[in-house]
DRENGU-43569 format. One line per 3 residues: number of its first residue (from 1); for each residue x negated, y, z of C-alpha. Coordinates in nm, 4 decimals. Layout:
NUM = X Y Z | ...
//
This chain:
1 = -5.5808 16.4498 4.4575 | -5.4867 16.7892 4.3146 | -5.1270 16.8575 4.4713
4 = -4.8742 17.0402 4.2651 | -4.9284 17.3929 4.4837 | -5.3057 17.3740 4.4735
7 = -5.4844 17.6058 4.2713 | -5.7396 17.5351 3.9545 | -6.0113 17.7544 4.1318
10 = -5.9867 17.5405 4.4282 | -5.9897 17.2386 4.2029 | -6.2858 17.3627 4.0903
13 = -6.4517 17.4333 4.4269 | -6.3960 17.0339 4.4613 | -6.6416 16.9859 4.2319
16 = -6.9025 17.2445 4.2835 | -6.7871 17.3751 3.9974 | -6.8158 17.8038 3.9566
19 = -6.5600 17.9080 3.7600 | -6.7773 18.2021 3.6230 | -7.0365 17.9878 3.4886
22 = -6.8174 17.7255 3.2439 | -6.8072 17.7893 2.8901 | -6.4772 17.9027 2.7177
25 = -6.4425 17.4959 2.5845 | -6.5181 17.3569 2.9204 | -6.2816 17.5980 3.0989
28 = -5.9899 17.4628 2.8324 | -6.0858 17.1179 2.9400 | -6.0389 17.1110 3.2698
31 = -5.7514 17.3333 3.2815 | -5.6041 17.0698 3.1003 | -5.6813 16.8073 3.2962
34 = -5.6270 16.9881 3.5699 | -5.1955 17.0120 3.4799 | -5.2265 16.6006 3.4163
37 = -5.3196 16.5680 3.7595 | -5.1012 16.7949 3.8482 | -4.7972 16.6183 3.6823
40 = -4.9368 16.2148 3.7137 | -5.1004 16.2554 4.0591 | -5.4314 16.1354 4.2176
43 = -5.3451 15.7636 4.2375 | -5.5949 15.5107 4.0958 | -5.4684 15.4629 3.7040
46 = -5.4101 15.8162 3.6490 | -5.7376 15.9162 3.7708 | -5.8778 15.5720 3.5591
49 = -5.7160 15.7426 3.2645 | -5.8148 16.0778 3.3244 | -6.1670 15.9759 3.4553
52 = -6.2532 15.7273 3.1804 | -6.1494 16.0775 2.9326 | -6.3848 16.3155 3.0894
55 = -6.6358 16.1174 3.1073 | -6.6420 16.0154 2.7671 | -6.5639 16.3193 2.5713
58 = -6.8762 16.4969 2.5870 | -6.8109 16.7990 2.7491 | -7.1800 16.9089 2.8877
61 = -7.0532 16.8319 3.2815 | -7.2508 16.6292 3.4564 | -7.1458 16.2588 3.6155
64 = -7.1807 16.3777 3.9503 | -6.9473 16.7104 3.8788 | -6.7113 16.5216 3.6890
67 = -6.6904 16.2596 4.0217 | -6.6224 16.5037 4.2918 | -6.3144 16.6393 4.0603
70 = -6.1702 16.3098 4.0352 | -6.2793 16.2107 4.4217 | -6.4842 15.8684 4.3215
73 = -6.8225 15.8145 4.4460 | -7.0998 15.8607 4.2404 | -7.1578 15.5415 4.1032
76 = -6.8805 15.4742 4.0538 | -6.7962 15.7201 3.7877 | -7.1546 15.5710 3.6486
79 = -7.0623 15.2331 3.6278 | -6.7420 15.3705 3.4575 | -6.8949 15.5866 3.1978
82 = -7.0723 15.2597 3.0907 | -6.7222 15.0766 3.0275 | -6.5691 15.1008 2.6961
85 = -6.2021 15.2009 2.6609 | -6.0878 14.8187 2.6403 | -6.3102 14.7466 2.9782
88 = -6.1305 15.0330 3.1594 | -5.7944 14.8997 3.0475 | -5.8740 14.5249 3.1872
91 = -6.0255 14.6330 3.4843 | -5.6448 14.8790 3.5529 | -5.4761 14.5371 3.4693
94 = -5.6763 14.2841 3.6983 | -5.5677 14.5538 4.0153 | -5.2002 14.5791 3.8691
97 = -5.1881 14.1626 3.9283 | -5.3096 14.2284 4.2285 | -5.7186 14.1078 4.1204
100 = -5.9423 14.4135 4.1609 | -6.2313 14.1879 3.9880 | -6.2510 14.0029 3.6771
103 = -6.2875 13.6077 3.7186 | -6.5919 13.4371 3.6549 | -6.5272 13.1642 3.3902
106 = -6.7545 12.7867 3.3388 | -6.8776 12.9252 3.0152 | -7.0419 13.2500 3.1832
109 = -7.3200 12.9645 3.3148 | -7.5435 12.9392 3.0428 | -7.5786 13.2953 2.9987
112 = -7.6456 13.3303 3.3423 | -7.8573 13.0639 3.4198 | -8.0780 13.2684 3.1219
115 = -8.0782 13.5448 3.2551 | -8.2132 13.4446 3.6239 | -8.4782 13.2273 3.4145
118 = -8.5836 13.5413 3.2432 | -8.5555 13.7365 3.5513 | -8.6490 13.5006 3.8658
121 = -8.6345 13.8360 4.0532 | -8.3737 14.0030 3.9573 | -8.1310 14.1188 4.2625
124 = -7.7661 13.9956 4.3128 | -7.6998 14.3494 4.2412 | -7.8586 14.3260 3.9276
127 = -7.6947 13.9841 3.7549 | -7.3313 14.1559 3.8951 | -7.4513 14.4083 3.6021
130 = -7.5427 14.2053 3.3859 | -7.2238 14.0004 3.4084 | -7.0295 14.3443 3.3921
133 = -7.2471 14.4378 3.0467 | -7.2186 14.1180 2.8733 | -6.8817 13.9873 3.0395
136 = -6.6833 14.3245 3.0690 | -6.5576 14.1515 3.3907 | -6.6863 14.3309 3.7601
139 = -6.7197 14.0545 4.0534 | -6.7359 14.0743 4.4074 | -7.0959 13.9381 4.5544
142 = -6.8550 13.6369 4.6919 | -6.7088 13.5122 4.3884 | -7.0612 13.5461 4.2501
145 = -7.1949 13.3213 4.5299 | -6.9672 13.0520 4.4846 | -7.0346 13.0381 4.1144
148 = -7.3874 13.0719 4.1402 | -7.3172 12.7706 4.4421 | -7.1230 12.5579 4.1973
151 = -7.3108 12.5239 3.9330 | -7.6353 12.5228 4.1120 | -7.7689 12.8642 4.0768
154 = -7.7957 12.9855 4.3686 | -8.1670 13.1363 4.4583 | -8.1696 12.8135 4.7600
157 = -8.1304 12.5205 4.4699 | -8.3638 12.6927 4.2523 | -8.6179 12.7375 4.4977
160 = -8.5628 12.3283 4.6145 | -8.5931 12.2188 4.2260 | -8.8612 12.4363 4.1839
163 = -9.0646 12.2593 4.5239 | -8.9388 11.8874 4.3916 | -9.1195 11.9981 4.0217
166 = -9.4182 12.1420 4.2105 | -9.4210 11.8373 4.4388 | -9.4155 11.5858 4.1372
169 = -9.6992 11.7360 3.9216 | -9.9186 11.7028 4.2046 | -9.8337 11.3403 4.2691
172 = -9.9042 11.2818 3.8617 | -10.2163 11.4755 3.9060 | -10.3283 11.2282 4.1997
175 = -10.2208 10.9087 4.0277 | -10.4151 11.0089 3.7567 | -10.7266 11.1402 3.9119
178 = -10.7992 10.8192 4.0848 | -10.6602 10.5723 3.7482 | -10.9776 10.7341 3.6508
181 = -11.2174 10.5963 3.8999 | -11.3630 10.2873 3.8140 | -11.3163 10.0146 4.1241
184 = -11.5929 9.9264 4.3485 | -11.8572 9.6241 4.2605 | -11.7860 9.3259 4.4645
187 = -12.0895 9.2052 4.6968 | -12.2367 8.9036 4.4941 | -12.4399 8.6400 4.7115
190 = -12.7442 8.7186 4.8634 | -13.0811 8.6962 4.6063 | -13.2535 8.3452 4.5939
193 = -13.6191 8.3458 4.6007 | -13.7084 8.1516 4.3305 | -13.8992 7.8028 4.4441
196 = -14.1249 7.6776 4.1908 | -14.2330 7.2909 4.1551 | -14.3930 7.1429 4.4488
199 = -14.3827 7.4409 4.6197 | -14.2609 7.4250 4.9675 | -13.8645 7.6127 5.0744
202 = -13.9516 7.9395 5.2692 | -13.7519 7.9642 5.6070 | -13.5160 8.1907 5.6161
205 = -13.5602 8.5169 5.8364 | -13.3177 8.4582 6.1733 | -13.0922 8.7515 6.1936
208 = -13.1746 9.0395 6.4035 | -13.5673 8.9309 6.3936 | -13.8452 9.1817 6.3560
211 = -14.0638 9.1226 6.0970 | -14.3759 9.1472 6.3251 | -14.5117 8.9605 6.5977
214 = -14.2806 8.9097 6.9210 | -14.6118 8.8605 7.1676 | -14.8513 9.0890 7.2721
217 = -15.2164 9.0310 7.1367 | -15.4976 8.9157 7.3584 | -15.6917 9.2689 7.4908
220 = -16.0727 9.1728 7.4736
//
């Protein structure tokens, strides 16, 4: 916050910011931001306002410069830059009503549940992006985990539906593999010599005999 008796060169020191090496234009610029947060302060909508000017209005300072003047982190003047002027307003009126994050609505699931099929990998990091760039709402990681829980997106129901699909191909691939096999022949009845006329029965073979002789032959 730039207090009212604070001067622009330490203003500038903020930001790493040599005052001998800004260009006539540049030096304008931040002078005159410098009296707006002089005269509207350092809380969060002024600098919103101020921030979301300077970082749109092409002035040849960097994101990181331009985030030490206004005293946000890095990323977040990055994730700010990417917000159009309507976003910036919305996101100023969910903290006035006492919301800091947008609201995740039931017609946000489609779009989602495309993106994680596109992206199996993608990080919860990465969908709270996506959500911001296609939404314009920002979401905390909980209210993202309950929706994702909700509607059954969550990376644990995926992976379950994905084991149950896995599970059931292989059973169809099993059921079909042995349809395929042809049953086994049923044992028919023992062959029947065949007995011609007046020809006497042969005697069956006793189980278990050998088909030699059983007694020793005479030695001479």
């Amino acid at each position: 916050m730039a207090a009212a008796t604070e001067p622009f060169s330490d203003w500038l020191a903020q930001g790493q910011l040599p005052e001998r090496r800004l260009t006539p234009p540049q030096r304008g610029l931040l002078q005159a931001a410098f009296r707006f947060r002089q005269q509207q302060g350092g809380d969060y909508y002024a600098t919103r306002v101020l921030g979301h000017f300077l970082l749109h209005c092409q002035s040849g300072l960097k994101v990181a410069q331009l985030a030490r003047l206004l005293g946000i982190s890095r990323p977040t003047a990055s994730r700010q830059q990417a917000l159009s002027a309507k976003q910036a307003i919305q996101q100023a009126h969910h903290r006035l009503d006492g919301r800091p994050y947008g609201k995740l609505l039931p017609r946000y699931a489609g779009p989602i549940a495309a993106y994680l099929f596109r992206h199996p990998q993608a990080s919860r990091a990465d969908l709270i992006d996506f959500i911001d760039r296609t939404f314009g709402v920002r979401v905390s990681r909980i209210a993202l985990y309950k929706f994702l829980k909700k509607f059954g997106l969550d990376e644990a129901t995926r992976q379950a539906a994905a084991a149950v699909e896995v599970s059931s191909a292989t059973t169809s691939a099993g059921s079909a593999s042995a349809a395929s096999v042809p049953p086994p022949l049923a044992e028919g009845p023992a062959s029947v010599p065949f007995v011609g006329q007046g020809q006497p029965v042969p005697t069956a073979t006793p189980p278990f005999s050998p088909r030699g002789r059983s007694t020793r032959a005479r030695s001479s």
